[in-house]
C-alpha positions in Angstrom: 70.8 89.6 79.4 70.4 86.0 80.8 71.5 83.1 78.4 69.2 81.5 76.1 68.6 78.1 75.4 70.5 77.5 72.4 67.6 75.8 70.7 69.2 74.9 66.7 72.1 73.0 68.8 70.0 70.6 70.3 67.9 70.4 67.2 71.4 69.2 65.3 72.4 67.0 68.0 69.4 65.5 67.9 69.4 65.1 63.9 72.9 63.5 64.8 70.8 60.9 66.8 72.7 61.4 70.5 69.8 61.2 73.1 68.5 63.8 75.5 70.9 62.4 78.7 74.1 62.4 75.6 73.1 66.2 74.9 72.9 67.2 78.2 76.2 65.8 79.7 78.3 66.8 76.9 76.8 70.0 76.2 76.4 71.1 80.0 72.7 72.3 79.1 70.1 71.0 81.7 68.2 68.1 80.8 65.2 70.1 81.5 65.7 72.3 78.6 66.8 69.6 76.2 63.7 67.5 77.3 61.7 70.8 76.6 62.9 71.7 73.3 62.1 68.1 72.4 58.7 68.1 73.4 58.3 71.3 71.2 59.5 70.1 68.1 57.1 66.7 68.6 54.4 69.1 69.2 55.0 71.3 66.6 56.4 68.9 64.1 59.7 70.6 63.5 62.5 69.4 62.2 66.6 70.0 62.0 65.6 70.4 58.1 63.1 72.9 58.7 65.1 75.4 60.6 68.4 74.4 59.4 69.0 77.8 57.3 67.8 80.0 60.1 70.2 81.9 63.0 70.2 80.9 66.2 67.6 83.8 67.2 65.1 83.6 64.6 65.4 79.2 65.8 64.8 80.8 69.4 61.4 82.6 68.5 60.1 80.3 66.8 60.1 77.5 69.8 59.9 80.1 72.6 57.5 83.2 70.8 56.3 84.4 74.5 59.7 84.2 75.7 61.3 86.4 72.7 59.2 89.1 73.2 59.9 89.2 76.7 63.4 88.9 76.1 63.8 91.5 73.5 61.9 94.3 75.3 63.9 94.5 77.8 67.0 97.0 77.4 70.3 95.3 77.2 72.5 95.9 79.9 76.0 96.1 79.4 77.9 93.1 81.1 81.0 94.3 80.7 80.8 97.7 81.9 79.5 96.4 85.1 81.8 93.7 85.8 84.5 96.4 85.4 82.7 98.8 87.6 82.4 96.4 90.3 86.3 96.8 91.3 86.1 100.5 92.3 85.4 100.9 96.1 81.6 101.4 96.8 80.5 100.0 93.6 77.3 97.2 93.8 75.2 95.5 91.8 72.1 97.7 93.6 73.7 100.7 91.9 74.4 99.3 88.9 71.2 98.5 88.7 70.0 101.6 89.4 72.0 103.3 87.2 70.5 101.2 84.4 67.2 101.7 85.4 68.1 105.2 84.4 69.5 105.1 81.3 66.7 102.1 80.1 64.2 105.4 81.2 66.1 108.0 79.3 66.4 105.7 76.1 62.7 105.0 76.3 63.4 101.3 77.1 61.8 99.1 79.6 64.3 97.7 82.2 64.9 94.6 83.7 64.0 93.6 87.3 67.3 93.6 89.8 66.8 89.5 90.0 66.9 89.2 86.4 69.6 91.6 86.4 72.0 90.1 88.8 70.7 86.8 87.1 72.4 87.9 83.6 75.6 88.7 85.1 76.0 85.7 86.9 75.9 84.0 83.6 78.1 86.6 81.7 81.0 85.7 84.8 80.3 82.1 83.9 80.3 82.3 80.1 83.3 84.2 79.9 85.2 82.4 82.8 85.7 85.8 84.8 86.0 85.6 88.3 82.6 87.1 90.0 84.7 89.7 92.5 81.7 90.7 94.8 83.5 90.0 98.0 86.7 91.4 97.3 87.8 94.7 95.3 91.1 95.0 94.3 93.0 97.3 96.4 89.9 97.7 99.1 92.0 95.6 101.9 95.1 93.8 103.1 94.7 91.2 105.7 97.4 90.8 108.4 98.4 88.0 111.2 101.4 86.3 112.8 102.0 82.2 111.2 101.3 79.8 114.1 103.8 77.5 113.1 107.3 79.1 113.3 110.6 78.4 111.9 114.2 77.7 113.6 117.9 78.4 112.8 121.0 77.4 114.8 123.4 79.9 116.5 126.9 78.6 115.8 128.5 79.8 118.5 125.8 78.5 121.1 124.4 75.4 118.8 120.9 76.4 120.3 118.1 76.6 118.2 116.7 79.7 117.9 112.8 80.1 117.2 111.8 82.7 114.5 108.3 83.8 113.5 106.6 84.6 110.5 104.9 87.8 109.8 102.1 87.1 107.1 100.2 89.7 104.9 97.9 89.4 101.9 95.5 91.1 99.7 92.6 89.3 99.2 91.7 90.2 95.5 94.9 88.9 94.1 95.5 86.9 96.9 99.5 88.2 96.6 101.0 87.9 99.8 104.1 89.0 102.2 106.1 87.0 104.2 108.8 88.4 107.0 110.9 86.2 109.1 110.8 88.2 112.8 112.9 87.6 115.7 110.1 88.3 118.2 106.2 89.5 118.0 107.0 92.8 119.3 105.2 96.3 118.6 108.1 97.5 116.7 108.6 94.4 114.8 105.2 94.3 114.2 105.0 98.2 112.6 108.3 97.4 110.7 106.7 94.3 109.2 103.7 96.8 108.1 105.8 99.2 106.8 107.6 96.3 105.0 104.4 95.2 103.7 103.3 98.1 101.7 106.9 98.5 100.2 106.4 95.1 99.0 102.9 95.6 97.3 103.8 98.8 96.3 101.0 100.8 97.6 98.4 101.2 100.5 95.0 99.8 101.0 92.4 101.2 102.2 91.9 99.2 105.1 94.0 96.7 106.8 93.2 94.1 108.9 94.9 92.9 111.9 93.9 90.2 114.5 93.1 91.4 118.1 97.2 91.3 118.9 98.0 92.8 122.3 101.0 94.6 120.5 98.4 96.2 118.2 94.6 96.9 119.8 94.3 98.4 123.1 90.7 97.4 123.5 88.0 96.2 121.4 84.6 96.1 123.3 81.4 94.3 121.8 80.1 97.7 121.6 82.0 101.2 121.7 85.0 102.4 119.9 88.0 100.3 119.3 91.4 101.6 121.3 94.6 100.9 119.2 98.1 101.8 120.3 99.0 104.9 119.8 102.1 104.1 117.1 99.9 101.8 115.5 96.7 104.5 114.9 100.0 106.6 113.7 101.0 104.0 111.4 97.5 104.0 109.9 97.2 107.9 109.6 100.9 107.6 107.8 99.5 105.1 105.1 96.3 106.8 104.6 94.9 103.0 105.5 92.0 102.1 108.5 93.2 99.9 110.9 90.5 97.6 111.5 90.9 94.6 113.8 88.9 91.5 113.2 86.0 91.1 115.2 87.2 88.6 119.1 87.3 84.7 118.1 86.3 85.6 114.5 88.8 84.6 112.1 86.3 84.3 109.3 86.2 88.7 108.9 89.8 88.0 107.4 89.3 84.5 105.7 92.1 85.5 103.3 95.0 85.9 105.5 94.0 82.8 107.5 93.8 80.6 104.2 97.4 82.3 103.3 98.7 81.1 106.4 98.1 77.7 106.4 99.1 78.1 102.3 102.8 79.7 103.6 103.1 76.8 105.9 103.0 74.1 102.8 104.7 77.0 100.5 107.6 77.9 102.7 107.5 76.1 106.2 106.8 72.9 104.4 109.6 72.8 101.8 112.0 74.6 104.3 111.8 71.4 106.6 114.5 69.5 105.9 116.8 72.5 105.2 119.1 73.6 108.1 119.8 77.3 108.6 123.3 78.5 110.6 122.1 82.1 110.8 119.3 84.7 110.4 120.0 86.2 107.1 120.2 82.7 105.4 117.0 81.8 106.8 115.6 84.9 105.5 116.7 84.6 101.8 115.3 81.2 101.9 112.0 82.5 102.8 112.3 85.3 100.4 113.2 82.7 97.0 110.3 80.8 98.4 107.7 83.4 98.8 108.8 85.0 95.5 108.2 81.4 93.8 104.3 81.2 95.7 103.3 84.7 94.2 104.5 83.9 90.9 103.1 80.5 90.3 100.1 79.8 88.4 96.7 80.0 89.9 95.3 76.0 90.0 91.7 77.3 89.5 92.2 80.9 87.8 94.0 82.2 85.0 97.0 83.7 86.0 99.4 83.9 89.0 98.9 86.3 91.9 102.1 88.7 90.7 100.0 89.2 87.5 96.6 90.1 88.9 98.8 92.5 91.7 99.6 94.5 88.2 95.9 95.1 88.1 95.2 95.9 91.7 98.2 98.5 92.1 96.2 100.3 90.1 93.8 100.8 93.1 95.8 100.9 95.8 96.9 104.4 97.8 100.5 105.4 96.7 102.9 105.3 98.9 103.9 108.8 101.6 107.2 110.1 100.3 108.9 108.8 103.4 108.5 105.9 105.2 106.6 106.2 108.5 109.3 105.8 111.5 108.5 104.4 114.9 108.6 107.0 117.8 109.4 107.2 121.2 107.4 110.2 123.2 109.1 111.8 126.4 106.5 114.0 128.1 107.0 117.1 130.1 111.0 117.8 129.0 111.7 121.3 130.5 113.0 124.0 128.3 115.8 125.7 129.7 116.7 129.5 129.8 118.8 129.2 126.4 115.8 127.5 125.1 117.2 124.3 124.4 116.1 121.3 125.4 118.2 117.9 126.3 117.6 114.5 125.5 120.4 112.0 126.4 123.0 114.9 126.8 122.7 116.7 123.7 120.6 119.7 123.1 117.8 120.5 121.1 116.6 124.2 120.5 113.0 125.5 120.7 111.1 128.6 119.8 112.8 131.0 122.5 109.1 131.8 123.6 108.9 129.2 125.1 111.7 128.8 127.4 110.9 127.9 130.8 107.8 125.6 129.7 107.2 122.1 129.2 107.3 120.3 125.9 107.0 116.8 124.6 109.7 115.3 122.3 108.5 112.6 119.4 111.9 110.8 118.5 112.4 108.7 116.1 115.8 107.1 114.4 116.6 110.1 112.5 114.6 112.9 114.0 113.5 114.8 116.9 110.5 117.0 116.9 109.2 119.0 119.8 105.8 119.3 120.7 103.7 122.1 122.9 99.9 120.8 124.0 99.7 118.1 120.8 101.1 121.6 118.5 104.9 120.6 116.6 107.2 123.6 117.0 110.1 122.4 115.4 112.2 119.4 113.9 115.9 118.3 114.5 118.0 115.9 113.3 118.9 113.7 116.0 122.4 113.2 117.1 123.7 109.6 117.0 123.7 108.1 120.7 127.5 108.0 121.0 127.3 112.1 120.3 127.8 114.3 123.7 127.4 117.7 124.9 125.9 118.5 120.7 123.6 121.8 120.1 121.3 121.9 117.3 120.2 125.1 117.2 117.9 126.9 114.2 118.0 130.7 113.9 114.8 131.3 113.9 114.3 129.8 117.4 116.3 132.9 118.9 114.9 136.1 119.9 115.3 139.1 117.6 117.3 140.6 119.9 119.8 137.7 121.0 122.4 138.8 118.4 123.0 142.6 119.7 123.8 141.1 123.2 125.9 138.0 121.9 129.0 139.8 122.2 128.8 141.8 125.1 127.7 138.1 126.9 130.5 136.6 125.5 132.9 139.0 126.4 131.7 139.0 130.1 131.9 135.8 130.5 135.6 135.7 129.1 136.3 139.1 131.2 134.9 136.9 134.6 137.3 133.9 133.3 140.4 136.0 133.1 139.8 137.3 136.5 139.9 133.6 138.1 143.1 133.4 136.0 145.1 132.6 133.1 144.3 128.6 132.8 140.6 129.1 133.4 140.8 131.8 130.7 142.1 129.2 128.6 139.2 126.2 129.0 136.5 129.0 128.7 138.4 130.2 125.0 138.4 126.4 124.3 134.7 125.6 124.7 133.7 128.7 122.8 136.0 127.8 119.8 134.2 124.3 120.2 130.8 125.4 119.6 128.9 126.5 116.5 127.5 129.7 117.7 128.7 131.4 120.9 125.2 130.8 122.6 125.9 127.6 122.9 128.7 127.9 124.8 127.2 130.3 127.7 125.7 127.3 129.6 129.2 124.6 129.9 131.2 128.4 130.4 128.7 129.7 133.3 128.3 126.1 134.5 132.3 125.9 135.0 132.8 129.6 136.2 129.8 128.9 139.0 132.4 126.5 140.9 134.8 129.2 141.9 131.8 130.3 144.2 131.9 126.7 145.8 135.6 126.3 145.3 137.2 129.6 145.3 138.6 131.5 142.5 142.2 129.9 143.3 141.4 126.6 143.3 139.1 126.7 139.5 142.3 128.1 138.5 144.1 125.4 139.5 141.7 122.4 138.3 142.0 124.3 134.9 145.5 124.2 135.3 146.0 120.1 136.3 142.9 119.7 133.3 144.9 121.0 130.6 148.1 119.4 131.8 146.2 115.4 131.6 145.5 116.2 127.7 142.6 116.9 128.3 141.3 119.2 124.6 138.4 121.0 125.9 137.7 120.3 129.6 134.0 120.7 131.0 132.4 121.1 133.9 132.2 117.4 134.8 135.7 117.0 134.6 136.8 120.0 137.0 134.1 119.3 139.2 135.8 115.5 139.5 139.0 117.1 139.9 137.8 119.7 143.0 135.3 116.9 144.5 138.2 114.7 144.8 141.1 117.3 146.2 143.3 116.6 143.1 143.6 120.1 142.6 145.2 120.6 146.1 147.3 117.7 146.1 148.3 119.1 142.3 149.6 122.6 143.8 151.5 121.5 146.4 153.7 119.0 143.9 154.2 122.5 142.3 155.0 124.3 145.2 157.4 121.3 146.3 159.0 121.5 142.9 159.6 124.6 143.1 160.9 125.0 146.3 163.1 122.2 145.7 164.4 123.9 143.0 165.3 127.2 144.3 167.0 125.8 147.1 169.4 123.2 145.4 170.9 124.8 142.7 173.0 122.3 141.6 170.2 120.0 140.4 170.5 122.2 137.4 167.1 123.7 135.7 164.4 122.0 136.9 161.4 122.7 134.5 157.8 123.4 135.6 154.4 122.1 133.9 154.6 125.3 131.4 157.0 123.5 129.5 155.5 120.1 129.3 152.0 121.8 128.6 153.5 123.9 125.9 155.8 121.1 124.2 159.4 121.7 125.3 162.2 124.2 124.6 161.3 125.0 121.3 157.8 126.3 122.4 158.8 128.0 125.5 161.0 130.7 123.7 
C-alpha cells in the first residue's frame, strides 16, 4: 500500500513552531503535503492538543476521511513477498499483480489498480532502503568483454616489454566480477577465460553475454539467426548457459560489464601503474590480490560488498557440469583401417569393428579422444601423450565376437611365415608381439615388416633383422628395416660377415675370431 502522509508528525512539528519549509527539508515530506495538512487544520480548527492521544491512523481519517476509505478498501498487498519474488527468472510486477488480483477476488476484497500497485512498491524499496532489482535478477546473466587498456611485464632475458590483456567478467545483480590476465585474445584463451569464469562464481548463468568478438560470433545479421563458433556454441551447451552476443555498436545491452571495465582499470590497472612486473605469474598474483580486494570492498551507495550479495545470487545460478568443459580439435573423414583402429599422430585408436573400412571423425581434446560416425559418438579413449608412439588403445567390446577363436591361429601364422624368412626375423616378429597388449595389435607392424621380403627378398629381411638387433636396437619396426634395406646397409652388413669369415678360415693363426653371435648374445659366458 502506498505511504501515507504522516499527518500527527506535522501536527507536532508544527506545535513545536518550525514552519512549513523547516518541516519539509528536515522531514523529506513535500511541501505540498505539509502546506495541505496545514490548510486542514485552519479549516477545521484542529489542534496538536486535540488529536494528541490518538494513533497515527485514526489522526489520518480524520484530516483525509475520503482518502481512508479509499485506502482501507483496498486489499493489502504484501510488499515483501513481491520484492522477493522479483529475483526468480520470469518473475514481473504484471504477474504479481495479477496474482493479487486473484487472491484480493478469492478473499472477497477489492484490489488495487497495477499503477497504484507498482506505486506502493516503489515506496516499500524506498522506505526500507532495498535495492528495486527490476533490471537485473540475480543469477539471470553474466556479462563478458576484453579491458581496452592492457597491462605489461618485462621479459628478463629479452628486457622487452611484453603486452598482456585483461579478460573481464561480471554479474550484473551483485555486480562481482572476474578478472584474467591473457597472453593473447585467442579462441582458446577466450573459452579458458569462460571456463575460468564460472569456477570463479561458482555456478552458471543462464545467459551470458559476449561482445561481437571475431574469436567468438561467426555472424550476427540485423535480422536472422546468430552463427557462433562451433567450440564456443559447445561451451554454452556444456554450461547449460545462452550465448547471447550484444547487439553491433551497442554496448548499452551489457551496461554492466562495460561499467566494470572502466571500474578494473582504476581498481587494478590504476594501482598496478607504478608497479613493475619481471614475469607472468607475478603479474598475475598482483591482479588476483587486487581483484580479490574490489569484490570485497564495501559498496559506496549499497549495503554490503559484491562477495556478500554473490552469497545470495549463487543461490540462483546453474551448478556447475561435473567436469570442466575441454576445448576440442575435430579431424574429419579419418579412415578406419582393417583392424579397426584408427591413427591420430601415430598411435592408434580402436573403433566398433563394424565399422572398419569407413570414415569417422575424431573430437580431441587434452585428455581424450572420442570418435564420431555422421555427428553419432561410438566410443571414447584416453589420449596418448604426444611424445607416445606406435600406442594401441583398444576396448573389447570394439572386436568382433569372433576375433578371439582366430587370434591364435593368426598369430601363429604369422610367426610360422617369420621363421621361414629365418631365425633373426623370427626374433623382431616375437619382440613386437611381447610388446603389445593384446596380440591384435601386433598383426599390422608384424605383416607390415614381413611384406618387405616380397620387395626385398626373404634373404635380405633376414639380414636387416639381423644388422637391427646387432645396433641395440629393443624392438625394431618396420621403419627401421625399411631404412636399413632402402639404403643397402643390409648388403654392405653381409659381406663384412662373409669377409670375416673368410678371413678367418683362411688364417688360422689369428686365433678365434668371433662373429656378431657373440657380441649380440653378450660374450663367452652367454654363448655356452
Amino acid at each position: 500500500m502506498a505511504r501515507k502522509i504522516n499527518v500527527k508528525l506535522i501536527m507536532e512539528l508544527r506545535d513545536a513552531g518550525l514552519s512549513r519549509s523547516a518541516i519539509a527539508s528536515t522531514r523529506h515530506i513535500s511541501r505540498h503535503s505539509v502546506s495541505e495538512v496545514f490548510n486542514i487544520a485552519d479549516e477545521k480548527g484542529i489542534h496538536y492538543d486535540d488529536i494528541r492521544a490518538l494513533d497515527d491512523s485514526e489522526v489520518y481519517h480524520i484530516f483525509y476521511p475520503e482518502k481512508f476509505a479509499n485506502e482501507t478498501m483496498y486489499g493489502d498487498p504484501d510488499y515483501e513477498h513481491v520484492h522477493q519474488e522479483l529475483k526468480k527468472v520470469g518473475v514481473t510486477l504484471k504477474l504479481l499483480h495479477e496474482e493479487y488480483v486473484d487472491r484480493c477476488e478469492r478473499n472477497g476484497e477489492i484490489p488495487m489498480g497495477k499503477t497504484k500497485f507498482n506505486e506502493g512498491y516503489a515506496e516499500f524499496t524506498v522506505a526500507n532502503r532495498l535495492t528495486n532489482h527490476l533490471e537485473h535478477k540475480p543469477g539471470e546473466r553474466a556479462e563478458v568483454d576484453w579491458s581496452g587498456p592492457t597491462m605489461h611485464y618485462v621479459d628478463m632475458s629479452t628486457g622487452e616489454l611484453i603486452t598482456v590483456y585483461l579478460f573481464v567478467g561480471t554479474l550484473p545483480y551483485s555486480q562481482y566480477s572476474y578478472v584474467e590476465p591473457c597472453l593473447d585474445m585467442k579462441m582458446d584463451t577466450f573459452i579458458r577465460c569462460h571456463i575460468h569464469m564460472y569456477e570463479y562464481f561458482g555456478g552458471a548463468p543462464i545467459r551470458t553475454v559476449c561482445d561481437n568478438l571475431k574469436t567468438g560470433v561467426v555472424s550476427h545479421p540485423k535480422e536472422g539467426e546468430i552463427i557462433l563458433t562451433d567450440d564456443y556454441a559447445a561451451l554454452g551447451s556444456h554450461y547449460m548457459t545462452a550465448i547471447m552476443p550484444a547487439g553491433v555498436r551497442k554496448p548499452k545491452q551489457k551496461p554492466s560489464v562495460e561499467g566494470t571495465v572502466g571500474k578494473i582499470a582504476t581498481s587494478i590497472i590504476a594501482r598496478c601503474r607504478n608497479d613493475v612486473y619481471y614475469s607472468f605469474t607475478e603479474l598475475k598474483k598482483a591482479v588476483s590480490d587486487k581483484l580479490h580486494k574490489f569484490n570485497h570492498e564495501a559498496f559506496q551507495k549499497r549495503e554490503g560488498s559484491r562477495y556478500e550479495v554473490l552469497q545470495e545470487e549463487r543461490d540462483f545460478l546453474r551448478p556447475l557440469p561435473d567436469a570442466p568443459y575441454e576445448i576440442a580439435e575435430w579431424v574429419y573423414d579419418r579412415a578406419v583401417n582393417l583392424d579397426f583402429h584408427v591413427v591420430y599422430k601415430k598411435n592408434r585408436y580402436s573403433c566398433p569393428y563394424q565399422y572398419a573400412k569407413k570414415k569417422v571423425d575424431l573430437k580431441v581434446t587434452d585428455r581424450f579422444v572420442e570418435l564420431y560416425h555422421k555427428g553419432e559418438r561410438l566410443t571414447t579413449h584416453n589420449r596418448f601423450p604426444d611424445y607416445m608412439k606406435n600406442k594401441y588403445s583398444t576396448h573389447p567390446e570394439d572386436m568382433p565376437p569372433a576375433f578371439r577363436n582366430i587370434v591364435q591361429w593368426d598369430d601363429e601364422r604369422i610367426k610360422n611365415w617369420a621363421s621361414s624368412v629365418g631365425k633373426s626375423t623370427r626374433q623382431v616378429i616375437d619382440r613386437i608381439f611381447s610388446n603389445v597388449g593384446i596380440k591384435e595389435q601386433g598383426y599390422n607392424p608384424c605383416l607390415a615388416i614381413l611384406r618387405l621380403s616380397r620387395t626385398y627378398t626373404d634373404a635380405r629381411l633376414e639380414t636387416a633383422c639381423d644388422l637391427a638387433i646387432s645396433r641395440g636396437i629393443k624392438v625394431p619396426r618396420y621403419h627401421h628395416l625399411k631404412a636399413i634395406l632402402t639404403a643397402n646397409q643390409d648388403i654392405s652388413y653381409k659381406e663384412q660377415l662373409e669377409v670375416a669369415s673368410d678371413y678367418s678360415a683362411d688364417d688360422s693363426s689369428m686365433g678365434y675370431l668371433r662373429g656378431s653371435d657373440y657380441y649380440r648374445k653378450g660374450g663367452d659366458s652367454d654363448a655356452k
